[in-house]
C-alpha positions in Angstrom: 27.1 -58.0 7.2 24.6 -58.3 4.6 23.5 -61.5 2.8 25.8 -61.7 -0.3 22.8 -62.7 -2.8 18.7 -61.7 -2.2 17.0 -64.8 -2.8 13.2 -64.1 -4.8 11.1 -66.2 -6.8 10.8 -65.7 -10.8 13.4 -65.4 -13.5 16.8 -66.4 -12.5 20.3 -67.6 -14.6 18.3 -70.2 -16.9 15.6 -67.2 -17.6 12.2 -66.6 -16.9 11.0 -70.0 -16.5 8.2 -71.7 -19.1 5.7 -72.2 -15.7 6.9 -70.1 -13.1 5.5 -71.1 -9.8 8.1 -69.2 -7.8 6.1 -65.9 -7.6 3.0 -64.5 -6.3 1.9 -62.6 -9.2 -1.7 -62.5 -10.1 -1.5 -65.6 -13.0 -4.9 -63.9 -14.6 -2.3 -60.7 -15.8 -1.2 -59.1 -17.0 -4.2 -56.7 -16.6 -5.5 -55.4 -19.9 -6.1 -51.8 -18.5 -2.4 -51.5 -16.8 -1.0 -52.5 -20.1 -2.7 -50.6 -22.2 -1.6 -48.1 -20.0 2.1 -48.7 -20.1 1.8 -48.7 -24.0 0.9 -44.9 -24.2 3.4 -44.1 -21.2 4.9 -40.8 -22.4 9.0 -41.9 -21.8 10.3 -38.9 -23.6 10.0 -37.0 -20.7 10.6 -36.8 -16.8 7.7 -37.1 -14.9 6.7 -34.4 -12.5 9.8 -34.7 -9.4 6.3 -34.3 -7.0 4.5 -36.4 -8.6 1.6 -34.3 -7.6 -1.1 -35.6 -9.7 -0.4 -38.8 -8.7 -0.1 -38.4 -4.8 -3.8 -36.7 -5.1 -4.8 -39.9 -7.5 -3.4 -42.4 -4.8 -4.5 -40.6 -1.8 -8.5 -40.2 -3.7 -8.4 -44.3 -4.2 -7.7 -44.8 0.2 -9.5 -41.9 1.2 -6.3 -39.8 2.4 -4.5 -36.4 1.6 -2.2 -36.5 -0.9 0.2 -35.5 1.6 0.4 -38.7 3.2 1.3 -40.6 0.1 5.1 -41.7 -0.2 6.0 -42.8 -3.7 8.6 -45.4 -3.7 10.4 -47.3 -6.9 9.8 -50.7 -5.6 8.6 -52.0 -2.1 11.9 -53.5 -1.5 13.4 -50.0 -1.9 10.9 -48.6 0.3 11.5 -51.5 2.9 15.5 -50.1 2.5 14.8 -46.6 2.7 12.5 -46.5 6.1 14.9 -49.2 7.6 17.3 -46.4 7.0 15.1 -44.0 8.6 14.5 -45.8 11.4 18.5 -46.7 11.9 18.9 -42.7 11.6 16.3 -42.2 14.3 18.0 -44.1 16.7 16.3 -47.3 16.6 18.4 -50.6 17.0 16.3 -53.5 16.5 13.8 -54.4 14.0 11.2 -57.3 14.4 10.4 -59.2 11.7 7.9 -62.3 11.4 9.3 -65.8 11.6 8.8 -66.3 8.2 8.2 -63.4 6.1 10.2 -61.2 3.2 13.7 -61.5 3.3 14.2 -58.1 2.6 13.0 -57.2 6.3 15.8 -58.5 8.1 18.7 -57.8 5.0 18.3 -54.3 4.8 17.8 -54.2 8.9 21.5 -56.0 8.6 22.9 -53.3 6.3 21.6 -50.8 8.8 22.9 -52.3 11.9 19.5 -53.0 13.4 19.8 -56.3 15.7 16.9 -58.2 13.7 14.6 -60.1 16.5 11.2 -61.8 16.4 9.6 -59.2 19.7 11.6 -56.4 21.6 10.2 -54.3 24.4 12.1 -51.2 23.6 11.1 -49.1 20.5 11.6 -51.3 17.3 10.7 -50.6 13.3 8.3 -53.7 13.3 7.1 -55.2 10.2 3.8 -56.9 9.3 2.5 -58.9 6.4 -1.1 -59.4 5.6 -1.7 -61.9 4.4 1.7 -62.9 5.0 4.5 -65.2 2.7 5.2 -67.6 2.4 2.2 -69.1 4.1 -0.5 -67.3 3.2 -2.2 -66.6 6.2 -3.0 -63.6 8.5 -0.2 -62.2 10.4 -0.5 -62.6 14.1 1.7 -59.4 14.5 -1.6 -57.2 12.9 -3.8 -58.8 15.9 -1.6 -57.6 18.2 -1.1 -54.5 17.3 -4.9 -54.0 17.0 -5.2 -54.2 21.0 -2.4 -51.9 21.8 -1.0 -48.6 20.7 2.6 -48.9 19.0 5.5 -47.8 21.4 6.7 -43.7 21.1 9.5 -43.6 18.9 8.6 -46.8 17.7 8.1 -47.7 13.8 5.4 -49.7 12.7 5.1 -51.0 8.8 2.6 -52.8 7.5 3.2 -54.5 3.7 0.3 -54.9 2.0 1.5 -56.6 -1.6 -0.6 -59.3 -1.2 -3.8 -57.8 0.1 -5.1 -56.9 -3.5 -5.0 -60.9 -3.9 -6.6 -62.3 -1.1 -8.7 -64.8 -1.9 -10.7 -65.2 1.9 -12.2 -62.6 3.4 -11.6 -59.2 4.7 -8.5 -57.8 6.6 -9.2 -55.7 9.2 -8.0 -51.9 9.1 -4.8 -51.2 10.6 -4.3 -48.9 14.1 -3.7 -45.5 12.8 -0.2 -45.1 13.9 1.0 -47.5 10.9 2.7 -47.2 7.7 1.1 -49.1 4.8 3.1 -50.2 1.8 1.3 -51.0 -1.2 3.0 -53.0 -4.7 0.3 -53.6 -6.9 2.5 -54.9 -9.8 2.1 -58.3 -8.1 -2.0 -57.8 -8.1 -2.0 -56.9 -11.9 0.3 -59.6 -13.1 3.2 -57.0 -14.2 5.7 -57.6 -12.0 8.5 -56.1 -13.9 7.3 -52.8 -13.5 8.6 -51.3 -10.7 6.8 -49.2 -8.5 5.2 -48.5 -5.2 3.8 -46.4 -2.4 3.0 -46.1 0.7 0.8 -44.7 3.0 2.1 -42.4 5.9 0.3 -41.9 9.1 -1.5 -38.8 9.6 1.0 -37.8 12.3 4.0 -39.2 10.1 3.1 -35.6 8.0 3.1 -33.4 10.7 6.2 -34.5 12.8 8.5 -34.5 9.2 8.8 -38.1 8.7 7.0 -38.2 5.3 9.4 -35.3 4.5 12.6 -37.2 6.0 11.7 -40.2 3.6 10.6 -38.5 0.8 14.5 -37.0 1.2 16.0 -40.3 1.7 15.2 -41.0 -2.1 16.9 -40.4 -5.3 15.3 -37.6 -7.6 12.3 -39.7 -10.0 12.7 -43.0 -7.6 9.9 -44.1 -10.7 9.7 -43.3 -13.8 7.1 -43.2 -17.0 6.2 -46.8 -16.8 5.8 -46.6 -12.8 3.7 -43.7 -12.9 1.1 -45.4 -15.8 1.3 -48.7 -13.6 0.1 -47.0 -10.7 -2.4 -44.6 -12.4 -4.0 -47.4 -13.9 -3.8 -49.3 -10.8 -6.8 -46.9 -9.0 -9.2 -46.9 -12.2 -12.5 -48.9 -11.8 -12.3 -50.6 -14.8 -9.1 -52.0 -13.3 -10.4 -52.9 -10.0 -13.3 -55.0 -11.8 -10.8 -56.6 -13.4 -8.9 -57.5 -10.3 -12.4 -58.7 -9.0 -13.1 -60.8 -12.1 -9.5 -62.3 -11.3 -9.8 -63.0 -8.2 -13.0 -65.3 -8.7 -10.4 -67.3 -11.6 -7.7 -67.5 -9.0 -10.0 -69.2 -6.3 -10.9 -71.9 -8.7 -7.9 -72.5 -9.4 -6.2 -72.6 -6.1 -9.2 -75.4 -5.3 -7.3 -77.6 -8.5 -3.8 -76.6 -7.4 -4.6 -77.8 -3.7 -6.0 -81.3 -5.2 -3.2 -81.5 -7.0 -0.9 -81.2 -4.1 -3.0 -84.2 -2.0 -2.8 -86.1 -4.8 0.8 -85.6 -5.0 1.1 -87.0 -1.3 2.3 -83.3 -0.3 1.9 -82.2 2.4 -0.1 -78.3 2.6 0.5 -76.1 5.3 -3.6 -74.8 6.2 -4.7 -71.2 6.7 -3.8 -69.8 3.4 -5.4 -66.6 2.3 -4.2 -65.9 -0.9 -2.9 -66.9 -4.3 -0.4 -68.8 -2.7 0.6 -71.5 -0.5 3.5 -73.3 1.1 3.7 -77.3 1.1 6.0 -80.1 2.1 6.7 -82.6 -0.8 7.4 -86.0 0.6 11.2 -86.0 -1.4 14.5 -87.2 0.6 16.8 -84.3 -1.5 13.7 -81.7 -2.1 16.6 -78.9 -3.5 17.8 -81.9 -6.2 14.4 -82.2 -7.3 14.0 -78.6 -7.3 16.6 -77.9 -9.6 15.4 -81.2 -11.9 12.2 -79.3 -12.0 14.2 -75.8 -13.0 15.7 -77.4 -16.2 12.2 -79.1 -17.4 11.2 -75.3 -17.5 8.9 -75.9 -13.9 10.4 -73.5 -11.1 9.2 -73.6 -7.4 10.7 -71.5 -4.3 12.2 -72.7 -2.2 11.8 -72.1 1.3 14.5 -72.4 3.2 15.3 -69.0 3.2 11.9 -68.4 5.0 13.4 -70.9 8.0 11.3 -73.9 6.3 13.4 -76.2 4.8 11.9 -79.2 2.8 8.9 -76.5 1.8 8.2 -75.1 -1.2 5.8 -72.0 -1.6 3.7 -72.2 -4.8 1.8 -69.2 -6.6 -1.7 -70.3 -8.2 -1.5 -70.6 -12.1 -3.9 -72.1 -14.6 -4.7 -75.3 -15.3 -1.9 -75.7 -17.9 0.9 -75.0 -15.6 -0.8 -77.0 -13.0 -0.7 -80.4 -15.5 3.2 -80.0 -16.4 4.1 -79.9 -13.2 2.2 -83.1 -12.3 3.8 -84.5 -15.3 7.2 -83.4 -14.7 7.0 -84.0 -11.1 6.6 -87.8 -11.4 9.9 -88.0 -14.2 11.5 -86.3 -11.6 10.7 -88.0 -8.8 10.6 -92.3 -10.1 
């Protein structure tokens, strides 16, 4: 059985909250050219069902056929939908990190795919890089760099956070992997949903880029998807992304003083626009909630199998001085 609610980051019951640290969206957005983009989104009609112009747009940006792009309306839809390939395929377990994206292991449950952390028979395993909540490279990656994924086996790597990495460069993945891309998170927008991924080049000739492109609704994304992700693969848009990105490390470097200053506790080796720390608080989900009705919202992560950690997405300077305010009411 499935997990009754899917526990995310970002606006909940109370409303989006006034400094949201609970998500991993880029805190420079929302990007000027993706916006602008979304205003001029022709909504009175459907898009094209093929999404041709798109596909050949995508697959341009990452140097592939068109043919290999899968459109998807969200990456937690796409995370459903080749879970349900893989179930259909005869697979029966899926191995997800230790701590990583609910989503892997819930829709493995709704499948009926055992969910383990290594299997020796053919699995769908998933990958994160760099990987939440903590920020760092996923060992999983590493390993599958020395050795060729197992026949009938399903390997998925989710890139959402790669646009906003922060310390240096990830290494390709083996050819024999799926890559699912979300750039709503990278250009601050992340109520738009809409994603894609990126097939193997054998994934088109064996039928499986067919199977999952039948697995989805008709239109899985509409108008405001398809401007997202046009917009998403214009140069203007990446040298804003780059521009970001140089914000976002200076303002990691506060967020991390903060934290020591704090008496938290950070967990090392984050990559990105995120990280996870320990806040030295006997009743850390008390304080948490505290926090949520003075407008401040942090995740939690005991759903990532780390109690008494919270992971925190890099905002301004602003944000960062509330929540060193309305920590300390909180907390004496």
């Amino acid at each position: 059985m499935s997990d009754p609610v899917a526990l995310h980051g970002g606006p909940d019951a109370l409303g989006v909250p006034l400094h949201d640290f609970s998500t991993n969206a880029n805190a420079c957005g929302p990007c000027p050219q993706a916006l602008a983009a979304l205003v001029q989104a022709d909504r009175r009609h459907y898009p094209d069902p093929g999404y041709t112009a798109l596909r050949a747009r995508l697959g341009a940006f990452h140097g592939v056929v068109a043919g290999r792009i899968v459109i998807a309306a969200s990456a937690s839809e796409f995370i459903h939908r080749i879970t349900a390939f893989a179930a259909r395929g005869g697979l029966r377990h899926a191995v997800v990190p230790m701590h990583g994206y609910g989503d892997y292991a819930r829709a493995a449950r709704v499948w009926g795919l055992a969910v383990v952390e290594a299997a020796q028979a053919p699995a769908l395993r998933w990958a994160c890089e760099p990987a939440s909540p903590l920020g760092r490279a996923d060992t999983a990656l590493a390993a599958w760099a020395q050795s060729p994924g197992a026949p009938g086996g399903l390997r998925v790597l989710d890139r959402a956070y790669a646009p906003l990495r922060l310390e240096g460069a990830a290494a390709a993945p083996p050819d024999d992997v799926w890559q699912l891309w979300s750039p709503n998170k990278a250009l601050g927008l992340t109520g738009v949903r809409a994603a894609y991924a990126i097939a193997p080049a054998a994934a088109v000739a064996d039928g499986s880029v067919a199977a999952l492109q039948a697995l989805a609704p008709s239109w899985p994304v509409g108008a405001d998807g398809v401007a997202l992700l046009t917009a998403w693969v214009r140069g203007d848009t990446q040298v804003w992304l780059a521009q970001s990105l140089v914000t976002l490390r200076d303002w990691k470097a506060a967020q991390l003083r903060l934290c020591a200053h704090l008496g938290w506790a950070v967990l090392p080796g984050s990559l990105a626009n995120f990280f996870t720390a320990r806040p030295l608080v006997e009743d850390l989900p008390a304080v948490l909630q505290a926090l949520r009705g003075q407008g401040i919202k942090l995740r939690d992560c005991a759903s990532f199998g780390l109690p008494g950690h919270v992971r925190l997405g890099v905002l301004a300077p602003q944000a960062q001085q509330a929540l060193a305010l309305i920590w300390r009411q909180c907390t004496t």
